[in-house]
Backbone bond lengths (Angstrom), bond angles and torsions (degrees), N, CA, C in turn:
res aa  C-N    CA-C-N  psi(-1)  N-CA   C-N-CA  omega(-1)  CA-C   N-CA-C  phi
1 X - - - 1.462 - - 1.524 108.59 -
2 X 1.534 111.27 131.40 1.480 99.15 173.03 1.536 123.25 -120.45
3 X 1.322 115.04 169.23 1.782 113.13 -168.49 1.425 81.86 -140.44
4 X 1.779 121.16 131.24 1.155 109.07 146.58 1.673 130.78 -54.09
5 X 1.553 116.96 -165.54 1.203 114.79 175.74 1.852 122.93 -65.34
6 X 1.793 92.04 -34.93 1.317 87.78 -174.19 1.727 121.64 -67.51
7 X 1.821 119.21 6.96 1.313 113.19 171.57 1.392 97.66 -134.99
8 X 1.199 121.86 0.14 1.634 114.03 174.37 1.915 108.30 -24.96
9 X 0.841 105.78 130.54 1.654 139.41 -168.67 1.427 113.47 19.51
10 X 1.392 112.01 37.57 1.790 126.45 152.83 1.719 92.34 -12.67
11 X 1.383 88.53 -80.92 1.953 113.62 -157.12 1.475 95.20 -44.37
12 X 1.116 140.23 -12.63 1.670 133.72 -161.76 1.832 89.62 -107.65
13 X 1.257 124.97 -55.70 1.213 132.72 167.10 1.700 108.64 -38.52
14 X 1.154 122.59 -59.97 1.128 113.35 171.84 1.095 150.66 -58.72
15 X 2.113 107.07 -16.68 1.074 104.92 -175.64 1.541 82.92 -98.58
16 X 0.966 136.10 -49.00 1.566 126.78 178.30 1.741 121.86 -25.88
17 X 1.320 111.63 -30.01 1.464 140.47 144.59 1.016 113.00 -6.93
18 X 1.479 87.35 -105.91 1.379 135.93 174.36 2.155 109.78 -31.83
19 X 1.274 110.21 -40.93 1.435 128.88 -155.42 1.865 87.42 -92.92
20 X 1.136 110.94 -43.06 1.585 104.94 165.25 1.209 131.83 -75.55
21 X 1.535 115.90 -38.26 1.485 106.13 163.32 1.239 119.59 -62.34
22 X 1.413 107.13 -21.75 1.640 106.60 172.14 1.396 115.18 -49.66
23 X 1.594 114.00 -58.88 1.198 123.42 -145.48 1.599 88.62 -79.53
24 X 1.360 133.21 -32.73 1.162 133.31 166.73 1.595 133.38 -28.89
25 X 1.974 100.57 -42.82 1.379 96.36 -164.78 1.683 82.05 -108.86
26 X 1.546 138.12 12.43 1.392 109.55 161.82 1.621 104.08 -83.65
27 X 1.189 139.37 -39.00 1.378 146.78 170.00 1.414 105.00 -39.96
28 X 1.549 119.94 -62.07 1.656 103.58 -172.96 1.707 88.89 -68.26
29 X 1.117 147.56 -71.28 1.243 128.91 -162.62 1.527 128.38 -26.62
30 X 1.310 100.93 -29.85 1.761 111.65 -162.32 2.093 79.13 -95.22
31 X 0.946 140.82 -18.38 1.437 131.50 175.75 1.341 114.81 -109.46
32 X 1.113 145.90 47.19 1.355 151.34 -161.69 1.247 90.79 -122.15
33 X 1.414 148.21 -12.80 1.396 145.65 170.17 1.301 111.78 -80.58
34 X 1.657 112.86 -22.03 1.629 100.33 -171.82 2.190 88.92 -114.80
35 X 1.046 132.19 47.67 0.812 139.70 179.09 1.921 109.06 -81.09
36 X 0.963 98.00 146.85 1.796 101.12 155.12 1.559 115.11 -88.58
37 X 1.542 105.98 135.87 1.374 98.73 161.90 1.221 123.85 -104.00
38 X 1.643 90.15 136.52 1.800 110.72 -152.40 1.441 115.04 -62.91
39 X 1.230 115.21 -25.34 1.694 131.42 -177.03 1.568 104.42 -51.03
40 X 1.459 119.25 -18.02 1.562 126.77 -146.07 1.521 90.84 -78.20
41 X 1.410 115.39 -47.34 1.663 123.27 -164.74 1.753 104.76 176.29
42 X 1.411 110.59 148.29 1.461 111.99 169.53 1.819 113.63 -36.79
43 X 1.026 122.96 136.21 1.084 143.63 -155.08 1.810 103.65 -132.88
44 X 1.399 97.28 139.06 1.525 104.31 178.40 1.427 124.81 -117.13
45 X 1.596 129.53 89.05 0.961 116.31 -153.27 1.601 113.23 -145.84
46 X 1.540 130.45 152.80 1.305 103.18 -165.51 2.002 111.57 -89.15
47 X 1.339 97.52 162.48 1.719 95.42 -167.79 1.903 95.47 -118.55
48 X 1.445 99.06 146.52 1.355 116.06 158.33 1.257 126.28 -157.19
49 X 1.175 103.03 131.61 1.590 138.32 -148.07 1.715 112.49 -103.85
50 X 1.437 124.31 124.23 1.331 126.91 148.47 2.088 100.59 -101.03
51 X 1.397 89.19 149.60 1.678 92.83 168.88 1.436 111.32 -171.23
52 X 1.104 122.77 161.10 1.733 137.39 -174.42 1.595 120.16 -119.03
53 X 0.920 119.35 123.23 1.311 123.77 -175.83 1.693 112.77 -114.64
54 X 1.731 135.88 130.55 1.015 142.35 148.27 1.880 105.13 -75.23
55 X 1.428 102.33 132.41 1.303 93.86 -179.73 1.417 105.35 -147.91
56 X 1.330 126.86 141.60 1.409 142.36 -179.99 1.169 88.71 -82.45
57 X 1.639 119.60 161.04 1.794 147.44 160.27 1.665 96.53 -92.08
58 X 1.530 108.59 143.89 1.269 111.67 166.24 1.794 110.70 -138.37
59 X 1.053 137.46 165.65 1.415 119.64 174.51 1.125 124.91 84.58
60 X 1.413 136.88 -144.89 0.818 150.74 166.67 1.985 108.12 -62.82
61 X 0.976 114.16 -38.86 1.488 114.02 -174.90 1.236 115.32 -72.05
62 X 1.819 126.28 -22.28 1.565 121.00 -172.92 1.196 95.87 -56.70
63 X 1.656 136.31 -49.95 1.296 157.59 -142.32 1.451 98.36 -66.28
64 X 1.894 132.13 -31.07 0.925 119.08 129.12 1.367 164.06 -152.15
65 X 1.599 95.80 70.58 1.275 112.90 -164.38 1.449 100.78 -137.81
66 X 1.547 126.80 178.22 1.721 126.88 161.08 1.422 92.74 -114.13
67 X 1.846 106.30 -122.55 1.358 96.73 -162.22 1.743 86.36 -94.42
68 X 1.740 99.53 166.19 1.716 101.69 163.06 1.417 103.31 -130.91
69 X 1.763 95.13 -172.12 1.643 106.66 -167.58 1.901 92.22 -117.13
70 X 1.388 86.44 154.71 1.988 93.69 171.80 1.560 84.93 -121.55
71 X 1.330 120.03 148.68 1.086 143.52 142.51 1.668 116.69 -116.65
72 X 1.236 110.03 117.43 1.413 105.17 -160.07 1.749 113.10 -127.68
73 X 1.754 114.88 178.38 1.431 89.62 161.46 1.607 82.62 -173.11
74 X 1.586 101.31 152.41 1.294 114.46 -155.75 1.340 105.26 -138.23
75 X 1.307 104.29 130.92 1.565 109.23 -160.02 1.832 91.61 -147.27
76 X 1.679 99.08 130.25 1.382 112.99 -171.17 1.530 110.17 174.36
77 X 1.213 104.35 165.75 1.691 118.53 168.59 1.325 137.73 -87.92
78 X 1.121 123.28 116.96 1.718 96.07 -170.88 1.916 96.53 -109.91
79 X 1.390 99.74 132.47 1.826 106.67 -176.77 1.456 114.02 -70.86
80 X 1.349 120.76 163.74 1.138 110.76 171.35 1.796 132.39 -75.42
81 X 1.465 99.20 24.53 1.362 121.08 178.17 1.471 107.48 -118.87
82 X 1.359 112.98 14.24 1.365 115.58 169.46 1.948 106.76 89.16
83 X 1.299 118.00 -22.85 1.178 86.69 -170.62 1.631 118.56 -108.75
84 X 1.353 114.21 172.56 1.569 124.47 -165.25 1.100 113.69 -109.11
85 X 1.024 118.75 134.61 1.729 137.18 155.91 1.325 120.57 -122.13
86 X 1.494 109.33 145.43 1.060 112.27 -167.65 1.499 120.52 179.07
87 X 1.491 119.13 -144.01 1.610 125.99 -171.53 1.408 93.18 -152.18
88 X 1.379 115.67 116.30 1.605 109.18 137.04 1.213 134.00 -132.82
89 X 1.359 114.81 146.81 1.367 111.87 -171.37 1.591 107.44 -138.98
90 X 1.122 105.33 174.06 1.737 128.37 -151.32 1.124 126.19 -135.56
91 X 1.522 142.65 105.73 1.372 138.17 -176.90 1.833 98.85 -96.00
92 X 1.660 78.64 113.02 2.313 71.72 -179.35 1.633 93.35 -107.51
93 X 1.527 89.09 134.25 1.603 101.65 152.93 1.664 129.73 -158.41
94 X 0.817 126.31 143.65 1.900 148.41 -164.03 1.362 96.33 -121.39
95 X 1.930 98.58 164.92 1.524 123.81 136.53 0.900 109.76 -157.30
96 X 1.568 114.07 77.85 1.327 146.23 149.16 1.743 115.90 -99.62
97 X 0.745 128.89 63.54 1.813 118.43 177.04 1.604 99.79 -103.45
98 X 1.841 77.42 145.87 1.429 114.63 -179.60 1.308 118.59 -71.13
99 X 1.292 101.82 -45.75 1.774 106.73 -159.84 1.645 91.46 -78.27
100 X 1.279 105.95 120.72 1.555 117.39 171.27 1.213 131.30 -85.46
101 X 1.705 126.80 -18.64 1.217 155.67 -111.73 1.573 64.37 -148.19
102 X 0.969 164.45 -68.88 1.844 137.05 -97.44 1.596 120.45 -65.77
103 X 1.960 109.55 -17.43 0.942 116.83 -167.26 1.409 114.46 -130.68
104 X 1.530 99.46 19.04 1.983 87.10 -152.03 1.522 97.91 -100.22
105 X 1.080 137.76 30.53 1.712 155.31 127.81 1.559 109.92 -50.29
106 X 1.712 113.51 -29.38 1.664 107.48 174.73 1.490 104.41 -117.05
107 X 0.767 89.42 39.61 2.007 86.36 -177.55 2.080 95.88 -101.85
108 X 0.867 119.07 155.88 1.484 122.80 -167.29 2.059 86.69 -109.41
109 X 1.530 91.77 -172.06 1.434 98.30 -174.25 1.561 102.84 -84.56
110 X 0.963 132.12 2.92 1.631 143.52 -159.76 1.801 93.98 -107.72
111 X 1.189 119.83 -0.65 2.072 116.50 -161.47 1.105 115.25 59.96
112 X 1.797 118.68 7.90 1.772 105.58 -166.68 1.853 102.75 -101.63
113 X 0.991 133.92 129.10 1.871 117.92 145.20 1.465 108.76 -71.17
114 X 1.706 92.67 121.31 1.632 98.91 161.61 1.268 115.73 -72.44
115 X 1.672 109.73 -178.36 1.491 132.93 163.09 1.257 121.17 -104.73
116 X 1.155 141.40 -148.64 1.174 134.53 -176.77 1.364 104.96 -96.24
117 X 0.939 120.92 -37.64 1.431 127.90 173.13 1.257 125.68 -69.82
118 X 1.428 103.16 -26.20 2.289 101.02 158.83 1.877 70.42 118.00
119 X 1.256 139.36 -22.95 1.491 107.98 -174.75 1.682 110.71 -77.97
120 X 1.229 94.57 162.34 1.824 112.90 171.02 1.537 107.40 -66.61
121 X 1.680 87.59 107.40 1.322 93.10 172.28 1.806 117.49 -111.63
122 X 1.454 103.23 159.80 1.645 114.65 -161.69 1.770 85.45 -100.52
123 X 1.633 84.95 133.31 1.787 81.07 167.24 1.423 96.17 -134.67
124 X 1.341 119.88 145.10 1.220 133.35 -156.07 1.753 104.38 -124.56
125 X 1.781 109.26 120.79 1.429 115.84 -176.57 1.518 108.18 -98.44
126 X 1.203 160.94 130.00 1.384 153.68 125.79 1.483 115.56 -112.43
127 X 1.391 103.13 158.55 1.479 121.40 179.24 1.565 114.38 -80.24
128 X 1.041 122.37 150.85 1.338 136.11 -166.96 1.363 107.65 -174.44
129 X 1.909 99.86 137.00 1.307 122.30 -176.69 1.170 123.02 158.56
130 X 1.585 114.97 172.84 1.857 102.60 -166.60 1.834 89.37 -154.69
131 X 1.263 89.48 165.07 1.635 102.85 -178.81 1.522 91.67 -135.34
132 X 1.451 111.37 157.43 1.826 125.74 168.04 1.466 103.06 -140.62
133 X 1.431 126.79 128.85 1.069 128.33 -178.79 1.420 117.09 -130.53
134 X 1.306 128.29 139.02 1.344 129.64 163.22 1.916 119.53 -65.82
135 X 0.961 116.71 113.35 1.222 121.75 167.25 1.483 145.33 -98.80
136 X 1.570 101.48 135.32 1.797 96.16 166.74 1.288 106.62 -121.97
137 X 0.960 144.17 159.45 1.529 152.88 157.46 1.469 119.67 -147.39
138 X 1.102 117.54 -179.41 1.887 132.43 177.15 1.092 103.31 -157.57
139 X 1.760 101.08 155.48 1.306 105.38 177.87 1.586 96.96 -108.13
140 X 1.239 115.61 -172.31 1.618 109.35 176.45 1.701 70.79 -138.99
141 X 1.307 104.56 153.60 1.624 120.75 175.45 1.931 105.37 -116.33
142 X 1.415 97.17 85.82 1.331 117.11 -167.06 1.765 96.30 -137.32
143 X 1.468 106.77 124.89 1.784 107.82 170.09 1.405 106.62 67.22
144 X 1.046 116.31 69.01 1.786 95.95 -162.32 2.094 87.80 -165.18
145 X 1.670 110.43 147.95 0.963 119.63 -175.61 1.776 97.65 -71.72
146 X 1.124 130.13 -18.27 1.245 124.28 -165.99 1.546 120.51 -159.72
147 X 1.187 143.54 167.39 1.109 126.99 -154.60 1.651 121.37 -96.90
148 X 1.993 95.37 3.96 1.589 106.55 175.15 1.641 98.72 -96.82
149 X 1.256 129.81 29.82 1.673 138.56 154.43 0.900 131.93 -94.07
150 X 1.413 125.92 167.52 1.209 107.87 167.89 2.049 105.24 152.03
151 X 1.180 95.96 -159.96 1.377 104.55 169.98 1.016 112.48 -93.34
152 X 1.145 117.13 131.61 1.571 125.20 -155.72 1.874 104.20 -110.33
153 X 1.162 132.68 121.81 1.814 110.14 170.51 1.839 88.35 -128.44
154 X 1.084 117.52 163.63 1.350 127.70 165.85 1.691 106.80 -152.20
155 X 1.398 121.76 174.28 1.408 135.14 -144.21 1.203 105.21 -164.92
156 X 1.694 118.69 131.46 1.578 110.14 146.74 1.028 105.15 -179.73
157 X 1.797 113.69 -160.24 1.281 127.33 -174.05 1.801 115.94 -143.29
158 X 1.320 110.57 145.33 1.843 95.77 173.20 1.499 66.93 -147.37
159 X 2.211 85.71 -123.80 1.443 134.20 -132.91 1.461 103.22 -145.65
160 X 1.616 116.81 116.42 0.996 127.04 176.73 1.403 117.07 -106.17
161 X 1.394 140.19 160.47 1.591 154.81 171.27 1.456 105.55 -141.95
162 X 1.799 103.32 153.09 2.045 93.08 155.06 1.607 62.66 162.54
163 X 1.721 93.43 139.66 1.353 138.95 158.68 1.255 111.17 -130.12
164 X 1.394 110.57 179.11 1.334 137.10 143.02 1.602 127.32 -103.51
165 X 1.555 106.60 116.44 1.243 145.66 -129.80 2.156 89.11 -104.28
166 X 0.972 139.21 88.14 1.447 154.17 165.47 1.318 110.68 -74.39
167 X 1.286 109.29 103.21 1.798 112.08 170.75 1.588 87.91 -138.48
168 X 1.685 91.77 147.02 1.368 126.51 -156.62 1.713 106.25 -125.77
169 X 1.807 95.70 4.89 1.531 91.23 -169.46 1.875 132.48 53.54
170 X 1.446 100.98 -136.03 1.480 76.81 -154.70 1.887 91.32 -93.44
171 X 1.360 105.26 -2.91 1.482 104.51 -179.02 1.620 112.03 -71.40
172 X 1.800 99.44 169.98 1.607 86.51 -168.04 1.700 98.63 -108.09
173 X 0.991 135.82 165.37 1.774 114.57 164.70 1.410 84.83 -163.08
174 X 1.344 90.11 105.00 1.959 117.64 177.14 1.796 101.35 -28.63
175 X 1.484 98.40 -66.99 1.748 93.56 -170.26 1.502 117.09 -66.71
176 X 1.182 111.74 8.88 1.634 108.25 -177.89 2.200 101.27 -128.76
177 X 1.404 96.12 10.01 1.583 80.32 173.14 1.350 113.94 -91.15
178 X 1.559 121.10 175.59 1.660 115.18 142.59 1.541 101.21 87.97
179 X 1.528 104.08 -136.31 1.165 116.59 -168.14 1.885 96.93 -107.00
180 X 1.129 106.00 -29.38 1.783 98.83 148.94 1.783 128.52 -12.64
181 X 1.356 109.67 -56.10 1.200 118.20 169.78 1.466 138.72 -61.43
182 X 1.334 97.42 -33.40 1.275 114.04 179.14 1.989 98.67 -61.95
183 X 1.643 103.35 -35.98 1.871 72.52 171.43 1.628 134.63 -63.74
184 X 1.399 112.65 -4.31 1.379 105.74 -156.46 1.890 83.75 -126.09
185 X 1.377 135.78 23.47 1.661 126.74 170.64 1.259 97.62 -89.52
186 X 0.861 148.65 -16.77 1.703 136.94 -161.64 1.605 101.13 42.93
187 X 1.707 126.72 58.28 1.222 91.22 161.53 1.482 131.89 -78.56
188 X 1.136 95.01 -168.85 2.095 101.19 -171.23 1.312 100.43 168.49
189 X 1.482 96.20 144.94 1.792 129.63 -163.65 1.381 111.48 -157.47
190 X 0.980 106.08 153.84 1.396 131.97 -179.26 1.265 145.88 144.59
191 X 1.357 144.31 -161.16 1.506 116.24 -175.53 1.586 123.31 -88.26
192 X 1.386 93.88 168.57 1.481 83.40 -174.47 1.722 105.89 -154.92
193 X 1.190 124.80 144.42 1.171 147.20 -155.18 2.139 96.40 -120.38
194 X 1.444 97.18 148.22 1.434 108.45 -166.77 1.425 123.56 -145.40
195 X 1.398 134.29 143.78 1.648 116.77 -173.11 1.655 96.64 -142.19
196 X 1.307 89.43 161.42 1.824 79.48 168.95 1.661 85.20 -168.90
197 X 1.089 108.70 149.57 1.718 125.70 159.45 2.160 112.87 -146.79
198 X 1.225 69.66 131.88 1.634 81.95 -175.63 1.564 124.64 -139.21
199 X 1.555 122.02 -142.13 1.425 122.74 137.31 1.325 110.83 -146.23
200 X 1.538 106.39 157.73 1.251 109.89 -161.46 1.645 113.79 -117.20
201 X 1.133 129.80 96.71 1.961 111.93 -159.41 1.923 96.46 -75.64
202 X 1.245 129.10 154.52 0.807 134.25 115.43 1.584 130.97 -98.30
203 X 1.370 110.31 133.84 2.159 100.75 175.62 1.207 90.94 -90.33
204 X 1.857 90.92 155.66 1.214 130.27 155.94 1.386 121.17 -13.70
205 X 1.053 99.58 -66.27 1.573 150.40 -179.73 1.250 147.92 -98.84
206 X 1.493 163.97 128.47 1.243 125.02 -177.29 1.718 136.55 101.58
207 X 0.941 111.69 179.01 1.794 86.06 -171.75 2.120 92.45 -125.24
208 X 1.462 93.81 0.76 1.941 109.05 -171.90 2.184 100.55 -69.36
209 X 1.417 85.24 58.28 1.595 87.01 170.04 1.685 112.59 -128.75
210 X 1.673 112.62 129.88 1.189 125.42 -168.06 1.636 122.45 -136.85
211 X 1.232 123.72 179.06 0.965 120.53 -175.64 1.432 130.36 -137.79
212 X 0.700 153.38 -177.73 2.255 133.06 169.07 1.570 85.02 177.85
213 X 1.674 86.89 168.71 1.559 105.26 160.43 1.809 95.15 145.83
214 X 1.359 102.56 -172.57 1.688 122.88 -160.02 1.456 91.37 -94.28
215 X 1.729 125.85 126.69 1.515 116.39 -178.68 1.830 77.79 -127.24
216 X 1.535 94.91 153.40 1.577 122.10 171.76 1.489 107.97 -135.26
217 X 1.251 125.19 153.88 1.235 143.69 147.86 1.394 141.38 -126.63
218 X 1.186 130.16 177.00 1.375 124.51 166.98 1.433 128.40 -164.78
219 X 0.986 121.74 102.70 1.629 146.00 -145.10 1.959 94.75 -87.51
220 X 1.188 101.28 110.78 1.795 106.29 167.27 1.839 97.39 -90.95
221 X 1.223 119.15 78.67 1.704 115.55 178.28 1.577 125.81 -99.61
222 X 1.104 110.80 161.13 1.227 105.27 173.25 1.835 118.17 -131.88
223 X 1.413 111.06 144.96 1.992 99.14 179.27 1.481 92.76 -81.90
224 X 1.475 82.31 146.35 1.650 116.20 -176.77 1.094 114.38 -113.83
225 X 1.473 120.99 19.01 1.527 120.42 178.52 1.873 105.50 -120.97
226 X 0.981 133.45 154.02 1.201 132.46 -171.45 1.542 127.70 -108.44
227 X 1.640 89.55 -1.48 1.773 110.77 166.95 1.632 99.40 -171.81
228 X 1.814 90.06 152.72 0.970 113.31 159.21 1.147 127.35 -104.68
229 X 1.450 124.14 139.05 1.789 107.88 -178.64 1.236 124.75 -97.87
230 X 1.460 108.84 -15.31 1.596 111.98 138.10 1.283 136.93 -9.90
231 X 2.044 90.90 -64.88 1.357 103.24 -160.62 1.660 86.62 -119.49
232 X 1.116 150.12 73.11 1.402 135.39 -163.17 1.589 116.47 -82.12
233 X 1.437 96.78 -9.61 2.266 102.89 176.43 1.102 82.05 -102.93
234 X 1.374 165.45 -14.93 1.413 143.72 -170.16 1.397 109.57 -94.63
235 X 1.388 121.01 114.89 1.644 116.40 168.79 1.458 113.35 -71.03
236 X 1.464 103.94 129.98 1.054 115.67 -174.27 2.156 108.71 -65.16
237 X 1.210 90.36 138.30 2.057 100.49 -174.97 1.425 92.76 -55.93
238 X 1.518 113.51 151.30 1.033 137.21 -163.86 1.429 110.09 -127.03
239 X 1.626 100.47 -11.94 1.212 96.49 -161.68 2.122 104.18 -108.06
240 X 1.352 125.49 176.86 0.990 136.08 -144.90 1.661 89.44 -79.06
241 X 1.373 104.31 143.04 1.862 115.94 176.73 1.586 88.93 -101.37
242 X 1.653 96.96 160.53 1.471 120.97 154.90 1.337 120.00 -119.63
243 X 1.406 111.21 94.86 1.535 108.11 170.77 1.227 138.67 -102.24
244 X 1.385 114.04 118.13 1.585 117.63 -140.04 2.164 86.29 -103.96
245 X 1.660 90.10 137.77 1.981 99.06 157.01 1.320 100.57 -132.71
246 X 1.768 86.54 158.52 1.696 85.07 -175.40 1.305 79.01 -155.39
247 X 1.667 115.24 156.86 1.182 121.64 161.08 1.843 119.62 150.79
248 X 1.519 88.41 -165.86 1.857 80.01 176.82 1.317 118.67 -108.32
249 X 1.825 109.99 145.33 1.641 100.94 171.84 1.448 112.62 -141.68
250 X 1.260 109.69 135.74 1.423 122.24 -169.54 2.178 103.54 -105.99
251 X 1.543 101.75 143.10 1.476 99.58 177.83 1.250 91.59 -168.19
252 X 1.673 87.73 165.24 1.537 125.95 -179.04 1.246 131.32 -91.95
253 X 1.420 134.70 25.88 1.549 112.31 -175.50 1.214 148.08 -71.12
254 X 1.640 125.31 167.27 0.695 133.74 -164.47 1.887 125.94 -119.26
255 X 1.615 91.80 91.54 1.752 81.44 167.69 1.100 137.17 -65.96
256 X 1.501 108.56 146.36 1.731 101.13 165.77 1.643 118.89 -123.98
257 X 1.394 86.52 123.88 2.300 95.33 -155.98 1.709 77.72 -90.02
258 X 1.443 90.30 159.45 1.563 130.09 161.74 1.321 107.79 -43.88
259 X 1.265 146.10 151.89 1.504 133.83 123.86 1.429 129.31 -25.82
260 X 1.428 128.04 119.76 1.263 137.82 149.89 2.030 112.36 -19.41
261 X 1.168 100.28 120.51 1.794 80.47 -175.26 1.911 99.42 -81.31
262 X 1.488 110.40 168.89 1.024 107.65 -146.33 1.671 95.89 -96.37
263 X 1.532 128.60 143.79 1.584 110.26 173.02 1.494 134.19 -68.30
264 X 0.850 105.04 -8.14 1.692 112.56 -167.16 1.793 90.66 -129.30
265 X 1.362 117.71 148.57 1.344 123.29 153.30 1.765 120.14 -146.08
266 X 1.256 109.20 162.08 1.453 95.44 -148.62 1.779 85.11 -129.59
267 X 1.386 101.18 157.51 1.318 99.26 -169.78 1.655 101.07 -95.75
């Protein structure tokens, strides 16, 4: 299976991820006894976040994508004035693609693309890509068991990516190996701007604190490839994309409170 450079071992990054947030929420579990309870007064403490997003294409990107997934994770502080700073970022991926046409220049008179070997080979399209953003947000402490709840909105800006991701499995097919591929990913990057408003529970008590709400974006990108082989008489646009997300995202974070101060102290 191959990945150009621009995702060389994503998938290894992720599970390494994945293996830390793990180790993350057995640690707050094993300290949830020496916790503060949050009900007492706004509380200042840092937050980290796993969460999932369903997300529609808008813009320039429906053209080629359907719906995608965010897998995300959010790591930041929230002050004792309620508001957050921080980082979030997003692993997006689909297999929904638009462009239907991308290959049918290698299709034989039979509808099949061979391999090297003359058998019918399966070539496989998905979306792939990630965004990182700088963040601010607030909560408003409205409807909420305690006064670190509330309506949650946050804001920002990073760094966007997303192609289309060609694996050919274990077969080989000369025009689709290597750096071959790179004509037909559409990659594209550039900045990107982000919104979200939601609510955010923290408990009393407990580690049962989450987050949801409506997230949007909007990607100022540009293609980074200089042909398509798709389209090989068409110059590829030069000029600036709009790539619109929209949608819902639900998550889990995880505070980590101070120590309880102790009642008695001894000289």
């Amino acid at each position: 299976m191959y990945a150009d450079k621009d995702f060389t071992n994503f998938d290894v990054r992720m599970k390494q991820m994945k293996q830390f947030l793990f180790g993350l929420l057995l640690v707050n579990s094993l300290l949830l006894s020496a916790q503060r309870n949050v009900k007492d007064s706004i509380i200042s403490t840092p937050w980290i976040g796993l969460h999932y997003g369903l997300i529609a294409p808008g813009g320039d990107l429906k053209e080629r994508f359907g719906t995608l997934n965010h897998l995300g994770v959010m790591a930041g502080y929230k002050t004792n004035r309620n508001w957050v700073l921080g980082l979030d970022g997003n692993f997006i991926f689909g297999d929904q693609i638009k462009i239907n046409t991308l290959f049918s220049h290698l299709i034989d008179s039979y509808g099949n693309i061979t391999d090297v070997n003359g058998d019918v080979a399966r070539v496989l399209v998905t979306a792939r890509g990630f965004n990182v953003n700088l963040m601010i947000g607030k909560v408003f402490s409205i409807a909420g068991p305690n006064s670190n709840s509330g309506i949650y909105v946050h804001g920002g800006l990073g760094y966007i990516q997303h192609k289309m991701r060609v694996e050919t499995q274990d077969q080989v097919i000369p025009t689709l190996e290597l750096t071959y591929r790179k004509g037909y990913d559409r990659y594209t990057t550039g900045l990107n701007f982000h919104q979200f408003i939601g609510y955010a529970f923290m408990a009393n008590k407990g580690f049962v604190n989450f987050y949801g709400g409506f997230y949007c974006s909007q990607g100022l990108t540009y293609n980074r490839r200089t042909i398509f082989f798709d389209q090989p008489t068409v110059p590829v646009s030069t000029a600036q994309r709009l790539d619109l997300q929209y949608g819902i995202k639900l998550g889990w974070f995880i505070p980590i409170y101070e120590r309880k101060p102790k009642d008695f102290y001894y000289d």
